[in-house]
C-alpha angles and dihedrals in degrees: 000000000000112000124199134173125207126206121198117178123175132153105252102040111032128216122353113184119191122200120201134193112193094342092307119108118252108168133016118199128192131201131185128227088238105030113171117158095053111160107262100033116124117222123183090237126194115226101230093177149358127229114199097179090055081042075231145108126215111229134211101237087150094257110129095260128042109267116233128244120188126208089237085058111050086089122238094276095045077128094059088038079052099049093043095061088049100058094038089045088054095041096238091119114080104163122087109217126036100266093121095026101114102215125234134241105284101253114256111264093224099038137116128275085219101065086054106049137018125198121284092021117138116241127169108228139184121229102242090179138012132245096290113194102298099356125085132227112312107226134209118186085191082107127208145170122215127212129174093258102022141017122223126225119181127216089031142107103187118108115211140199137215110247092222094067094082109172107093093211085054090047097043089055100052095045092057092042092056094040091054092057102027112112117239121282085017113124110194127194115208112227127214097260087063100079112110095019131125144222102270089057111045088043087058092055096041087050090053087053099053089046083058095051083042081059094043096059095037085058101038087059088063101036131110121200133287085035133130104242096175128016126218105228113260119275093260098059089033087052085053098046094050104039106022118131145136086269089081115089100178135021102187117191125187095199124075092213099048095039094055075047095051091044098051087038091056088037090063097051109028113016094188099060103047084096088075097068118094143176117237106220097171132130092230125086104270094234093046092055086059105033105240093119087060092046086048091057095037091047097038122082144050094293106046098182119206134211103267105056094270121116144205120219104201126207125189119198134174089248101030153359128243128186120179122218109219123175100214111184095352090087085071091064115105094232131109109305089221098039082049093058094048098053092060087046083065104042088044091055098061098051088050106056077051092059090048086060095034107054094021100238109183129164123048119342126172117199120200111210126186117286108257113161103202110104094210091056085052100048088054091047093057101043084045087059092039083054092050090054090050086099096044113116104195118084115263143166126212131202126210110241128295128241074251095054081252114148114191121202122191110198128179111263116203106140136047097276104253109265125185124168118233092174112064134176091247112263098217093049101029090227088305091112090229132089150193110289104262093214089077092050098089074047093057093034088055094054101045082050097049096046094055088046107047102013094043093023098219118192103207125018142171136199124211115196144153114302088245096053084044097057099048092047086057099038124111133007097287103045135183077245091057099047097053090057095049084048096041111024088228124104104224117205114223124196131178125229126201098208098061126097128252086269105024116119130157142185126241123187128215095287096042099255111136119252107226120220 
């Protein structure tokens, strides 16, 4: 399997980062220009009120509604987490680490946010969820630190493994490895993407994370709530940390400054495969040249259709997702009725275990696949959909089918479910079916052209416009182009852009920010 990933930056919209599988695309991450909320980011948050019957408090991180912190997530050594604010707040803790921090009782399971925390009372917290539709950030105060290896947990001593490492004598080694170089009252939990690897390695990772935790006392002992005491990394390195392998053939990145990040980045936990980073220096829009902005509008909407004729009709509610299995022309077919069935079953599995990661459905979802009454029809199905979310790295649960044909998936939600319009109100005609004549638009175009450069006297400019508009303004001898050099002394650079409609343009100055008219 060929991995890429591919890296869009642009002003206004952040970070868009692409992931392929064999050239198809399998997840799609956003990332805004100011994103503040990210899950795993600490904040020294402020408890406005208590909730007994929630068994929860809402807490002050800065975000525009109170988060929210559950009893069941405070973690068992939210006292130790407590006692250490208030001696770094009042400067009497000099050390580092927690080699001299007595710990505290372990909290009871069953017992009362009240008797934790009071109003008013500084906590630092880490943000468990982001902002989703009406809800704020969901808080933990169970508070850990990732690295690509390891993943540090303070005011512990248990050493964990990942479930996926199977083989005892691997996870014997490792468990000894990371118990011989963890500091005291550290607990670590060895993540997947440690298997194989060796001492050096897992002790320089180990080492980045407790610098992390040094800066993040250094920096409780100044801060005032609501304030970021410690940042996650941004998605694309994040992305990396979590899914990087050898796997991977290509890391393509559109923006000078992201992709020096990605490469050092890269550099730091895997050397020999910093070579496949590059830097896309092509005209065309970054996503275009490799098609994911035509697999984002394809995969993207209520009717996903698949290849064999088949279809998925997505719903989204506030409590659940439902997506419905039909087998569109594929009814037509001569085969078994039954063994037709379940062969869109199957195919429909697979590309829906691609639109889980894709979109980044959590929560509840129901799919409704097609009736076959075989159970041993049913019993494959529903193997074949536990083996497509193999790959999936978000936590889920799946059920086998129900007496209605009904299978219920429960997956982690962290994160706003990606949600891009395919359907749009049309943006020329403003839903009025009607638009501008076209036959003024060279007219427009040519205005517009002639105030930057002689009003605002730009220097360099450039016009994006719709391929077809492209193509006519470049077209003969004698172009559109050409005649606006010999008229203005100035060569005008002129892209297409797939995206646009028939009469969109737009201006873009010497440093591609858009000239607005």
């Amino acid at each position: 399997m060929v991995k890429e990933l591919i890296i869009d930056s642009t002003p206004d919209k952040g970070v868009t980062i692409a992931l392929l599988q064999d050239k198809q695309l399998v997840e799609l991450n956003r990332e805004p220009a100011n994103n503040n909320f990210a899950v795993g980011d600490i904040y020294l948050g402020r408890i406005k009120r208590i909730m007994p019957g929630l068994n929860a408090a809402f807490v002050d991180v800065g975000y525009e509604k109170d988060a929210f912190l559950h009893y069941l997530d405070l973690g068992p050594q939210v006292q130790s987490l407590l006692k250490l604010t208030r001696i770094v707040k009042n400067g009497s803790y000099q050390e580092k680490l927690l080699n001299s921090l007595k710990l505290e009782k372990d909290i009871d399971k069953a017992g009362k946010i009240s008797d934790v925390l009071s109003k008013n009372m500084l906590v630092p917290v880490q943000i468990a969820k982001e902002p989703i539709s009406t809800k704020g950030p969901r808080l933990s105060s169970d508070l850990s630190i990732a690295g690509r290896f390891v993943v540090l947990v303070p005011f512990s001593s248990t050493v964990s493994i990942s479930k996926r490492i199977k083989g005892s004598n691997e996870r014997n080694r490792l468990k000894k490895i990371v118990e011989g170089i963890k500091p005291a009252n550290f607990g670590v939990i060895i993540r997947t993407v440690s298997e194989g690897k060796g001492v050096e390695e897992l002790q320089r990772d180990l080492l980045d994370l407790i610098s992390k935790w040094e800066l993040f006392t250094k920096r409780l002992r100044n801060a005032e709530p609501p304030q970021k005491v410690l940042g996650e990394m941004d998605r694309a390195s994040t992305i990396l940390r979590d899914i990087l392998t050898d796997e991977f053939s290509h890391i393509y990145v559109n923006d000078p400054s992201i992709f020096e990040e990605t490469k050092s980045y890269i550099h730091d936990i895997s050397p020999d495969l910093e070579k496949i980073v590059k830097l896309y220096k092509h005209k065309e829009p970054i996503f275009d040249h490799f098609g994911v902005e035509k697999q984002i509008k394809a995969a993207f909407g209520k009717t996903v259709t698949l290849p064999g004729g088949a279809y998925l009709v997505i719903e989204h509610t506030e409590a659940l997702h439902v997506i419905d299995v039909n087998s569109g022309n594929r009814s037509a077919n001569k085969e078994n009725q039954e063994d037709n069935a379940l062969l869109v079953n199957m195919e429909a599995a697979k590309e829906i275990a691609r639109q889980l990661r894709l979109r980044d459905m959590g929560g509840i979802v129901v799919i409704d696949f097609i009736d076959m009454h075989k159970p041993n029809h049913r019993k494959e199905l529903y193997t074949f959909l536990k083996e497509c979310m193999v790959s999936d790295r978000a936590r889920h649960t799946i059920l086998p089918p129900s007496k209605f044909g009904l299978v219920q998936i429960t997956r982690q939600r962290v994160r706003p479910e990606m949600n891009i319009v395919t359907n749009e109100k049309c943006p020329a005609c403003d839903g009025t079916g009607e638009i501008r004549s076209s036959i003024v638009l060279m007219d427009d175009i040519e205005n517009n052209l002639s105030f930057i450069l002689q009003e605002q006297n730009e220097k360099k400019v450039t016009l994006c416009v719709h391929p077809y508009i492209d193509a006519y303004i470049k077209s003969g001898l004698f172009s559109k182009r050409m005649k606006w050099f010999m008229k203005y002394g100035k060569w005008i650079k002129v892209n297409p852009v797939t995206s646009y409609y028939l009469t969109e343009f737009h201006f873009f100055n010497a440093k591609d920010e858009e000239i607005k008219l």
